[in-house]
C-alpha positions as CSV (number, residue, x, y, z in Angstrom):
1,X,12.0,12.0,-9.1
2,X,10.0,8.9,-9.9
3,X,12.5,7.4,-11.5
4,X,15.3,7.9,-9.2
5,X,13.6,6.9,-5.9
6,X,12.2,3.6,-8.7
7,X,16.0,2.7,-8.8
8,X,16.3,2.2,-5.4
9,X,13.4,0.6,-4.5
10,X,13.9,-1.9,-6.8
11,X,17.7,-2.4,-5.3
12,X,16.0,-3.0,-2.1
13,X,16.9,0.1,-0.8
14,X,13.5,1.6,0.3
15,X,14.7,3.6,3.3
16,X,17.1,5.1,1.1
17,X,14.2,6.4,-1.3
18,X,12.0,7.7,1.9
19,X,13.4,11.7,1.5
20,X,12.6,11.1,-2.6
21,X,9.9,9.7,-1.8
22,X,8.6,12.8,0.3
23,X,9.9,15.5,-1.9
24,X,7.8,13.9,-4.3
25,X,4.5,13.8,-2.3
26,X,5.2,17.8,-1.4
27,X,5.0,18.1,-5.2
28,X,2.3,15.6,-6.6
29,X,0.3,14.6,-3.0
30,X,-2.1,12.0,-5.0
31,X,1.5,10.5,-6.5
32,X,0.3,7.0,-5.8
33,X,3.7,5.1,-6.0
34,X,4.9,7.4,-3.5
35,X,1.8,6.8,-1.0
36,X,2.7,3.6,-1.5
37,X,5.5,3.4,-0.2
38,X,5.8,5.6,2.2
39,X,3.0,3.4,3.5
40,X,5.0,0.4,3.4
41,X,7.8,2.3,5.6
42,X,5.6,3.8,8.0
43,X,4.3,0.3,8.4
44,X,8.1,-1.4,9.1
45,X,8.2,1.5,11.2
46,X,5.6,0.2,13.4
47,X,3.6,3.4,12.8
48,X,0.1,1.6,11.3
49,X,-2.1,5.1,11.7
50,X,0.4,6.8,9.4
51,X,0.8,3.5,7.0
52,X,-3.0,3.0,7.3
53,X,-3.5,6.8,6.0
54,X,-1.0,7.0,3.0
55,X,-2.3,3.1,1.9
56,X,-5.8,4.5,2.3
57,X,-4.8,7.6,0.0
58,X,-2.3,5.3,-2.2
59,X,-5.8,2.8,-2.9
60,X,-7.6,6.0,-3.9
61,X,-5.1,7.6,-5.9
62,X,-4.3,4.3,-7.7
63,X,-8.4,3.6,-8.1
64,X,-7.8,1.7,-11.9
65,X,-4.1,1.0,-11.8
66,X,-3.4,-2.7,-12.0
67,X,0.0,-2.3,-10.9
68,X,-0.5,-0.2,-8.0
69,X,-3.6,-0.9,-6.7
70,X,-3.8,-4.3,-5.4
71,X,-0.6,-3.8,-3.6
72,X,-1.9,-0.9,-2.0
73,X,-5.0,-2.7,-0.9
74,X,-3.1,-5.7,0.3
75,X,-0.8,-3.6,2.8
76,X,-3.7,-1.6,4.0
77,X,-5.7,-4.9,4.7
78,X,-2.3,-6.0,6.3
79,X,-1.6,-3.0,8.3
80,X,-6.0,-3.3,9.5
81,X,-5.7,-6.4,10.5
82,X,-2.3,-5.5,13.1
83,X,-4.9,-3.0,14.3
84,X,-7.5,-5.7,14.8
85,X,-9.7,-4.3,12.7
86,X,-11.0,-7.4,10.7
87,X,-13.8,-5.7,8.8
88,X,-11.5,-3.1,7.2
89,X,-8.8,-6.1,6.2
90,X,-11.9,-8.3,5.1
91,X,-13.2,-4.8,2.5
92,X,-10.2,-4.5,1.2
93,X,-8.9,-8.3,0.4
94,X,-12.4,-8.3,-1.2
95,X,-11.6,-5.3,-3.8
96,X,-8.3,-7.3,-3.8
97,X,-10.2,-9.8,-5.8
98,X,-12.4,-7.7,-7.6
99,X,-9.0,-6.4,-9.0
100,X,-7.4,-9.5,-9.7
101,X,-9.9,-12.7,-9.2
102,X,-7.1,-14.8,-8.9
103,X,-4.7,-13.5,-6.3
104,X,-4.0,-16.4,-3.9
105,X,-2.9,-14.7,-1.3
106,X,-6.3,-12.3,-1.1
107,X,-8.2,-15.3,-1.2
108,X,-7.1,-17.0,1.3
109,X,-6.4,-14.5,3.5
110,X,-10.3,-13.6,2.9
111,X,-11.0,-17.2,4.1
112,X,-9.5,-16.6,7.7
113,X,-11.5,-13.7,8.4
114,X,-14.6,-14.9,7.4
């Protein structure tokens, strides 16, 4: 499954993926590309408790993957901060950082909510 709902996420076709992507959270729940992004659709959805969750759960399940784990922390701090919640965006731009020192993006993003 990984691999199928991988092709078309990386053809831009996201929305596409979203029933792969839940068939394959029914069958691995701490699958953390899936969390992913179902995160980032629930969040173009507009729905930020249900993209806040699976981000939350996508950091966790990620916890030492380079490749997923910064992305996941970056939406999350994304999706906090169109809650207004500035503390929770400012925690996780900051393991951002501790992930990869020099993400530009983190940093400065860090910078505003200080």
């Amino acid at each position: 499954a990984m691999d199928a709902f991988g092709a078309l996420i990386e053809e831009g076709k996201l929305h596409e993926a979203r029933p792969l992507l839940q068939a394959a959270l029914l069958l691995m729940p701490q699958n953390a590309s899936a969390l992913y992004y179902l995160g980032l659709l629930a969040s173009e959805d507009g729905d930020l408790e249900e993209a806040r969750s699976l981000l939350s759960r996508a950091a966790l399940a990620s916890a030492g993957n380079i490749s997923i784990q910064p992305h996941a922390l970056e939406a999350l701090a994304l999706v906090a901060l169109q809650q207004g919640d500035r503390a929770e965006a400012r925690r996780a731009f900051e393991q951002v950082i501790e992930l990869v020192p020099d993400n530009g993006f983190a940093i400065h993003s860090l910078e505003n909510l200080r």
